[in-house]
Each structure stands twice: as C-alpha cells, then as structure tokens.
TORTI-177048 format. One record per residue (C-alpha): residue number from 1; residue in three letters; x, y, z. Coordinates in Angstrom, 1 decimal. Each point is the difference from the previous one (the first is absolute). Layout:
! residues N
  seq  type       x       y       z
  NUM   ALA       X       Y       Z
...
END
This chain:
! residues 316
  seq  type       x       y       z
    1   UNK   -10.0   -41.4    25.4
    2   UNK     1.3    -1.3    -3.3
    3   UNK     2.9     2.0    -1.6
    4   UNK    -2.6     0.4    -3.1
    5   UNK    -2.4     1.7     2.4
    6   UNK     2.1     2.2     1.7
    7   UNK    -0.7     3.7    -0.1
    8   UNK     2.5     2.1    -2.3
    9   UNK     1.7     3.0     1.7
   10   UNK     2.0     2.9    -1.6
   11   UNK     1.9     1.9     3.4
   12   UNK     1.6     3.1    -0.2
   13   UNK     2.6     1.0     2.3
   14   UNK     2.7     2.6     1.3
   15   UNK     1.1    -2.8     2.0
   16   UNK     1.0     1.2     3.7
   17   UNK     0.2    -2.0     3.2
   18   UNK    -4.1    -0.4     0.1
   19   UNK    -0.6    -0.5    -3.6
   20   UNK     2.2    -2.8     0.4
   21   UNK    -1.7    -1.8     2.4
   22   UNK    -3.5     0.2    -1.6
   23   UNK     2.0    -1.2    -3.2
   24   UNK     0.9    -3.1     2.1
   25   UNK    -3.4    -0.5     1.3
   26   UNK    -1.3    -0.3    -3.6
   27   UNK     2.5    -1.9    -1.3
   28   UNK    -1.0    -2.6     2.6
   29   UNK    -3.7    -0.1    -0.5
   30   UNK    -1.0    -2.6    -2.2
   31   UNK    -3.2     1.2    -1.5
   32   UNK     1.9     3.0    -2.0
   33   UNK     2.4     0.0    -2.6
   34   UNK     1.9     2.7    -0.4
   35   UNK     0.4     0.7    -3.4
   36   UNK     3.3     2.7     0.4
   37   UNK     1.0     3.0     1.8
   38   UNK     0.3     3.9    -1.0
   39   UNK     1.9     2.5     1.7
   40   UNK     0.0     3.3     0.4
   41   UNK     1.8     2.5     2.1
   42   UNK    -0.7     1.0     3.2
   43   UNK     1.0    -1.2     3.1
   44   UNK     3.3    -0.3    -2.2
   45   UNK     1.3     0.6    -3.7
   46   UNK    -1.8    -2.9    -2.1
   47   UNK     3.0    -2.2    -0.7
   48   UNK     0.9    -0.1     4.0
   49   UNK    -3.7    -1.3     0.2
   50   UNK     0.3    -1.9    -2.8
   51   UNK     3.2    -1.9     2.0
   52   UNK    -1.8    -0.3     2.9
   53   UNK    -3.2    -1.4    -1.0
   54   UNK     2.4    -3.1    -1.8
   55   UNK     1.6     0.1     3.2
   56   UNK    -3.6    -0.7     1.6
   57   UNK    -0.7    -2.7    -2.6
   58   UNK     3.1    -1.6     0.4
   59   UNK    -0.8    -0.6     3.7
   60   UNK    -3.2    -0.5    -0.1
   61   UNK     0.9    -3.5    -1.9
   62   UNK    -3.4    -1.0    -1.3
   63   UNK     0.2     1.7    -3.9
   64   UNK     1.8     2.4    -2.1
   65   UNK    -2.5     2.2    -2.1
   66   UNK     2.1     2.7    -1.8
   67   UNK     0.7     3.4     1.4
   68   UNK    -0.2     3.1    -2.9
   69   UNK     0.8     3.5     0.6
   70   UNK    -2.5     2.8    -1.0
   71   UNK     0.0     3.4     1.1
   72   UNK     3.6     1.9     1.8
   73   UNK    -1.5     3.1     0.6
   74   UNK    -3.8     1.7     1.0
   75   UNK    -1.8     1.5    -2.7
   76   UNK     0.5     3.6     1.5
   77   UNK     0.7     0.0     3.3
   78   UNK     3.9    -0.5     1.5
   79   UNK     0.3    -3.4     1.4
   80   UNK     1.3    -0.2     3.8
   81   UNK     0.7    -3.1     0.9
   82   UNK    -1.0    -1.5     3.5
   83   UNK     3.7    -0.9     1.4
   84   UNK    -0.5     0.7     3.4
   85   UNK    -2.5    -3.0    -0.1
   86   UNK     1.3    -2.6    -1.8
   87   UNK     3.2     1.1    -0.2
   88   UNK     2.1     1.4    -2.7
   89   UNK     0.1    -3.7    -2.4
   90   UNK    -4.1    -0.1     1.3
   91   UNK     0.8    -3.4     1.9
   92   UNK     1.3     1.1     3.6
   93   UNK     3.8     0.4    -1.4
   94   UNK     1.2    -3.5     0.1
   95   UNK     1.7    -0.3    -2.9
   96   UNK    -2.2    -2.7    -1.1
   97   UNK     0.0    -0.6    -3.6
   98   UNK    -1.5    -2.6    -2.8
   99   UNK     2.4    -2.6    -0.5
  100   UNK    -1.2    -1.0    -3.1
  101   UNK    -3.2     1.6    -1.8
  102   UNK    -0.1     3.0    -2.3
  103   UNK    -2.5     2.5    -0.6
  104   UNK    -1.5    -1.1    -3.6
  105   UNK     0.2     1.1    -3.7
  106   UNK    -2.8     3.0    -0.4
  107   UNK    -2.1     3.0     1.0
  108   UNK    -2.2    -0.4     2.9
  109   UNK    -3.0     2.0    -1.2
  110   UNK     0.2    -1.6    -3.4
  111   UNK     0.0    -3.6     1.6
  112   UNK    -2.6     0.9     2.1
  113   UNK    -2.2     1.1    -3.0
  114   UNK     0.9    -3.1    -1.9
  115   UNK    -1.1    -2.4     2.6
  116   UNK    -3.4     2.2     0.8
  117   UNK    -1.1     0.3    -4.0
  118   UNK     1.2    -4.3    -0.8
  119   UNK    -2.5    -0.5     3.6
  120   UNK    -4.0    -0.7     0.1
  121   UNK    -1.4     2.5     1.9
  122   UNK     0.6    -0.5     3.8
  123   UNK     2.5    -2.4    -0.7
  124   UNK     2.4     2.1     2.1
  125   UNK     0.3     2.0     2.7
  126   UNK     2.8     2.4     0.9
  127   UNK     1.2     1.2     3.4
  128   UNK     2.2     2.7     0.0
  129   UNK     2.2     0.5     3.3
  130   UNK     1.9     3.9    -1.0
  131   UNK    -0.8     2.7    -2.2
  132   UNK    -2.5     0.2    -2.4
  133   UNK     2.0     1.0    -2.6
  134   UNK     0.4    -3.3    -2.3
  135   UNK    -3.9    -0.5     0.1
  136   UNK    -0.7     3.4    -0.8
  137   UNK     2.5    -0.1    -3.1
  138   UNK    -2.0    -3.2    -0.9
  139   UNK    -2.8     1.7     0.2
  140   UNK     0.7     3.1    -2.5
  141   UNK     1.7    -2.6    -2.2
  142   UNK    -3.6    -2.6    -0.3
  143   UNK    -2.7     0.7     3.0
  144   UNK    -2.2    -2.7    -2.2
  145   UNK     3.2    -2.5     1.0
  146   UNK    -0.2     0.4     3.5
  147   UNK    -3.6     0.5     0.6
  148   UNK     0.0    -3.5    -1.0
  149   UNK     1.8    -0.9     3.2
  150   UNK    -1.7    -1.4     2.8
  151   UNK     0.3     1.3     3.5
  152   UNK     2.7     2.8    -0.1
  153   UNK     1.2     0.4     4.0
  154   UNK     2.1     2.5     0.6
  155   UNK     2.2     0.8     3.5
  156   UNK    -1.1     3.8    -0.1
  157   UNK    -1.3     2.8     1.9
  158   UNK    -0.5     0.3     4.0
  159   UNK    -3.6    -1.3    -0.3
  160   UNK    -2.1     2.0     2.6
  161   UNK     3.5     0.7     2.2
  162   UNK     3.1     2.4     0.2
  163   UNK     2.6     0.1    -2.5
  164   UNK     3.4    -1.5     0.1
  165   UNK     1.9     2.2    -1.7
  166   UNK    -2.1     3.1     0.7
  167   UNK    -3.0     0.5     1.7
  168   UNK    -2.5    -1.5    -2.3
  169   UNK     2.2    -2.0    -2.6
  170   UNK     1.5    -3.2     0.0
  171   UNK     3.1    -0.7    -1.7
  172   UNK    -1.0    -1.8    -3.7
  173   UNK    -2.8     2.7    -0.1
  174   UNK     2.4     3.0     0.7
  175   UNK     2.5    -1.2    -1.8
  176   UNK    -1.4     0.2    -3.9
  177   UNK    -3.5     1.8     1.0
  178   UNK    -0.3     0.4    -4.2
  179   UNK    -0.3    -3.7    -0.3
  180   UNK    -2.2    -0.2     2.7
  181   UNK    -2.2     2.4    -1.5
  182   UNK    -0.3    -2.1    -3.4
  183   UNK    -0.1    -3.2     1.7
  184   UNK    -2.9     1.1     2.1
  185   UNK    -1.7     1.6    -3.1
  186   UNK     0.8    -2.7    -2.4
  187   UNK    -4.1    -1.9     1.0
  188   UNK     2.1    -3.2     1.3
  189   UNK    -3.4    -1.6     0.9
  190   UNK     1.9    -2.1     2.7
  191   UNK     2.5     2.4     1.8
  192   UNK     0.9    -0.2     3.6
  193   UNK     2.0     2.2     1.7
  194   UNK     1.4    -1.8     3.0
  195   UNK     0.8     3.1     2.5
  196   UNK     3.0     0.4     2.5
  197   UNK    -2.7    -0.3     2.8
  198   UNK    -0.6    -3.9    -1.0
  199   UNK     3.1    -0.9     1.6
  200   UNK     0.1     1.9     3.1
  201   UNK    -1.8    -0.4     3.9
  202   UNK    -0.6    -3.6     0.7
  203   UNK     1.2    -0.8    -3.8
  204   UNK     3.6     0.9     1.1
  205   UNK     2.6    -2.9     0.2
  206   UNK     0.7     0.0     3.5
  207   UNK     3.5    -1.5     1.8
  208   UNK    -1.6    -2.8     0.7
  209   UNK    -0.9    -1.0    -3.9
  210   UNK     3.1     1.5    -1.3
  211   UNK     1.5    -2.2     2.5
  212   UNK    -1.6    -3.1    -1.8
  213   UNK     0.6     1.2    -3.0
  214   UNK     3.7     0.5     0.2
  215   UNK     0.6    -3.6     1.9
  216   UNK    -2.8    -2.0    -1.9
  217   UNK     1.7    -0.5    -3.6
  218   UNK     3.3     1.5    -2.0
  219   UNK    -2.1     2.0    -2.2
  220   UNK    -1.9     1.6     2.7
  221   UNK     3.3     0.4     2.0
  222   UNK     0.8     2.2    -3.4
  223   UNK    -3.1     1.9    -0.2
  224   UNK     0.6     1.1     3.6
  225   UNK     3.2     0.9    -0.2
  226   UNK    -0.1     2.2    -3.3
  227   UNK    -2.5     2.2     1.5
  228   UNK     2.7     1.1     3.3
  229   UNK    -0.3     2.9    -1.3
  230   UNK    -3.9     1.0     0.1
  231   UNK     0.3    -2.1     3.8
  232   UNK     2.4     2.7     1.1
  233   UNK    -1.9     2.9    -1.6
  234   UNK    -3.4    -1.5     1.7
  235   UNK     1.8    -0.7     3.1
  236   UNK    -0.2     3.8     0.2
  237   UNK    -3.3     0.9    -1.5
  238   UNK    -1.4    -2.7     2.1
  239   UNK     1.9    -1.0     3.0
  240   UNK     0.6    -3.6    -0.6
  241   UNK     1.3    -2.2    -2.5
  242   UNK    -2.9    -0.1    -2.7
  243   UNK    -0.6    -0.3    -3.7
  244   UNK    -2.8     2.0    -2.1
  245   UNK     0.0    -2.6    -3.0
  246   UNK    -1.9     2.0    -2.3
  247   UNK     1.2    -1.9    -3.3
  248   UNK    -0.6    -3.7     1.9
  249   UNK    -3.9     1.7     1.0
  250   UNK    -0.6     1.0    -3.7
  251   UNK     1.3    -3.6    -1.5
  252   UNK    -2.2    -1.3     2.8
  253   UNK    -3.3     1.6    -0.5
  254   UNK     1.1    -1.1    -3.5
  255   UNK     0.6    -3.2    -0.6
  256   UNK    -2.3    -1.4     3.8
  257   UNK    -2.8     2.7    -0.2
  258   UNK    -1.7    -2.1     3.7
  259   UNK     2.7     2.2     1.6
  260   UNK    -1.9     3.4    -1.0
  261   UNK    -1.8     1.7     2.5
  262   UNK    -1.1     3.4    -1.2
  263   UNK    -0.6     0.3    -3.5
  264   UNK    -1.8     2.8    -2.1
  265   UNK    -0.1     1.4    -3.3
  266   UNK     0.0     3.8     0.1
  267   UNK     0.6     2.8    -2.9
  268   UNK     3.2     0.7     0.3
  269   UNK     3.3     2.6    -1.4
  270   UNK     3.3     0.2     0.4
  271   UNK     1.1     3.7     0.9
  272   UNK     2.6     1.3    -2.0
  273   UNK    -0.1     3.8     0.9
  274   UNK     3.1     1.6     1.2
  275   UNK     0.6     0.3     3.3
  276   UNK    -0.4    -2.2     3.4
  277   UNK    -3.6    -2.0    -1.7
  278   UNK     2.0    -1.7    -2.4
  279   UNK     0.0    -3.6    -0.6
  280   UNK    -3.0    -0.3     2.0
  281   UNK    -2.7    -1.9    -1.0
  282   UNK    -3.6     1.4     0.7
  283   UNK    -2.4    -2.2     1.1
  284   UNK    -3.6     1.0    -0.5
  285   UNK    -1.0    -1.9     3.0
  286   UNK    -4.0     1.3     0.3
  287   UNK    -0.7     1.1    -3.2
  288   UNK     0.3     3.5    -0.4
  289   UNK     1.6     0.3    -3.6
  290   UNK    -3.5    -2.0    -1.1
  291   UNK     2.8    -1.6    -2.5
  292   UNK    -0.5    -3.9    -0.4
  293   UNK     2.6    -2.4     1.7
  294   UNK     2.9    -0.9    -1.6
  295   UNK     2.6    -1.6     2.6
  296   UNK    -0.4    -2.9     2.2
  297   UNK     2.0     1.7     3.9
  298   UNK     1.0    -3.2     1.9
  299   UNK     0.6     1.7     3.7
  300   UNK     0.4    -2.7     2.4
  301   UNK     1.1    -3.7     0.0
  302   UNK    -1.0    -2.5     2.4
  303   UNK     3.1    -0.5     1.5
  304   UNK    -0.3    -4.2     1.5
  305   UNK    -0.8    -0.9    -3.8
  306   UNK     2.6     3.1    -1.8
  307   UNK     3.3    -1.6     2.8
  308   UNK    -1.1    -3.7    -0.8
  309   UNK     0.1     0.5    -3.9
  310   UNK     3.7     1.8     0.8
  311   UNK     0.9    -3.0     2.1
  312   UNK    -1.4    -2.5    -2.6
  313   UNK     1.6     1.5    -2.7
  314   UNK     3.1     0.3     1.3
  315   UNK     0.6    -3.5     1.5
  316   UNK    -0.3     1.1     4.0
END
C-alpha cells in the first residue's frame, strides 16, 4: 500500500484506556492514514482526552497526526464521566503523560467540516470512539459536509445485548442520547453502529492474550497496563482477568471489515425520553415500524481474525 493510496481517517475520541489502544492499532496499520483526531468529552473532560490521546501517539511511535479539541460538554444532558473504569486521568492512573506533543491550534467540529467539504466524496471515513456530540454539532452546522464522508463507524449502542451503563444503554449512547438522536437521523448512507455486544463471549481478551499482549512489545505492555482499571472492575463482573475492548472491536470492524461476523442494517432511534430507556438505541430488528433501514448494526466479530488484527497492529 503506497502512502498515496492509503485510506484517509478522521477519529474522534474521549480517549480512555480502550480508546487508546484501538488508537494504537490504527496508527500501526499501514493502509490508513489518519488525517487528525477530535475529542470530545466523555469518559473524561475533553482536554484530559486530548492529553491522553498525544500520550497514545507518542508511544505508539509510527506518526503524529494532530489532536484538536471540540466539544467539553453534551448538548443537554449532564456529563458523568466513567472513572471507575478507566480511572480518574481515563488511562488506569499512572501518571503517564505526553512528553512532548500538544493538542493543536483550532476547533474540532470546524476542522472536521473543513476537511469533509475540501474531500471528494468518500474520500474519508470517520470512526468515532465516545460521544456523539462533535458529529452531531457537525451535522447542524453542514449535514451536506458530512454526508460526503465515507463509511462513518461509530462505537455505540449495545447492539442486540444488555446495557452497560443501564440495562439497555451503552455508555457513548447514554451519555449525549441528543446527538445520538441527530446522528442517527442525519441519512448518513454508511453508518454503523458497532454495539457493546461485538466485544464480548468468545470476543473477550482472555489472560492468556492479554498475557501476550503485555509481554510481546512496549506499546502493548502500555495498552495493557492503562486499562488496570476496567481488569479489576471485570475481574468482578466476570471472574477472571478479562478485557471487553469495545473501542479496539469498533476500529476493527473498521479499518479490517474480514473480522465482522454479524452484520445488518436495521431502522434504527436513539431514545431520548426521560427515564430508565434513555440512551438506548432501538433497533427495528423484523420490521415492524415498515420504516426503511437506515443503520448498518455490527453484532459480532470473528474473534481468530478481530485478536490477530490486535496482535498485528500492535507489534505482538
């Protein structure tokens, strides 16, 4: 793959412990180039994600696309931040920071826009790893702009599972259900949602790979280690040291699309009423509503090819 030919990527991130690893994995794969990074809150405040994602590309040694920050708050709802598993600084509470990059000049969203409306159509995707709020605000601001993205794949909703943050919403979802709502409604002729339930069951990282993982190059003794504190929070939702890598199973079914198993497109809405529905998304899965599909639901990986494009990707 020539560097001329290389696919161009846009990833937005509220860079925690996971996001960070499937930011190394595509930082390693040759046939993308990522163009730069947005963040948004979530897992934590925008600028700690910010930090952590140059933190991410500092280690990850390959290259050094710029980082901008976009949106610090939801567009409604209270933010509450996932500390108990990532930690409070998002990265397992090592006091690891960049040592030398800094988060660049600029407004996420607008950058964003910029790079969409100066692109041919399909030129680039975007994979967004947190909250939906900075494509959402891109999408009030110029929906012609992004619809002329190509595949948009979001880490988002708990697919045809349980919730993990209630008991039908995963975390991005839940966390700005507005955005969700416009995201989902926007007629993004290439969304995918890629659910909680992707990377759980047989799609888990077990001891034994997190084993090679940690012992099989620096940066995936990092990756490991920054997520101690989703191993000790699974080591009691699960019994055993484990890792649900739900950002790392998005960026997969992204950027190595062999490793998707289950794959449909559905009509789909995020819920946004108040009480114990919200931030889930409804997946018409037989066609009651009649309404026409409008969201690709990637369910399941196959886990031999999703763990060998981890263990590529990260040098093990």
């Amino acid at each position: 793959m020539t560097e001329k030919n290389r696919k161009k990527l846009i990833i937005d991130t509220d860079c925690g412990s996971d996001d960070a690893m499937a930011i190394a994995m595509a930082l390693n794969d040759p046939a993308f180039e990522i163009l730069f990074f947005t963040v948004v809150s979530g897992n934590v405040e925008a600028v700690q994600a910010a930090e952590n994602t140059l933190l991410t590309i500092e280690r990850a040694g390959t290259y050094e696309p710029p980082v901008y920050l976009g949106a610090r708050n939801m567009l409604l709802k209270e933010l509450a931040f996932a500390y108990d598993t990532h930690g409070m600084d998002g990265m397992g509470d090592l006091g690891l920071k960049p040592e030398r990059l800094r988060p660049a000049e600029g407004n996420g969203v607008l950058r964003m826009l910029e790079a969409l409306r100066e692109s041919e159509a399909g030129e680039i995707d975007i994979v967004t790893l947190g909250p939906l709020t900075n494509l959402a605000l891109a999408i009030r601001l110029d929906p012609d702009a992004v619809k002329k993205a190509g595949r948009v794949v979001v880490m988002g909703g708990a697919g045809f599972g349980g919730g993990n943050v209630t008991a039908a919403a995963e975390f991005n979802i839940w966390q700005d259900g507005e955005a969700a709502k416009i995201v989902l409604e926007a007629g993004l002729e290439n969304l995918m949602l890629v659910g909680w339930d992707a990377c759980l069951g047989e799609s888990m990282l077990t001891p034994d790979d997190i084993r090679r993982i940690r012992t099989g190059s620096s940066l995936g003794k990092f990756v490991i280690e920054i997520n101690r504190v989703l191993m000790g929070l699974n080591r009691e939702r699960f019994g055993e040291d484990c890792l649900d890598m739900a950002d790392p199973a998005a960026m997969a079914a992204a950027l190595y699309p062999d490793c998707i198993k289950e794959c449909g497109k559905y009509w789909c809405e995020a819920d946004v009423s108040p009480g114990s529905g919200y931030g889930n998304v409804l997946i018409d899965r037989y066609g009651f509503s009649g309404k026409e599909p409008n969201v690709w639901i990637c369910s399941a990986l196959r886990p031999d090819r999703y763990k060998e494009y981890i263990f590529r990707t990260l040098g093990v």
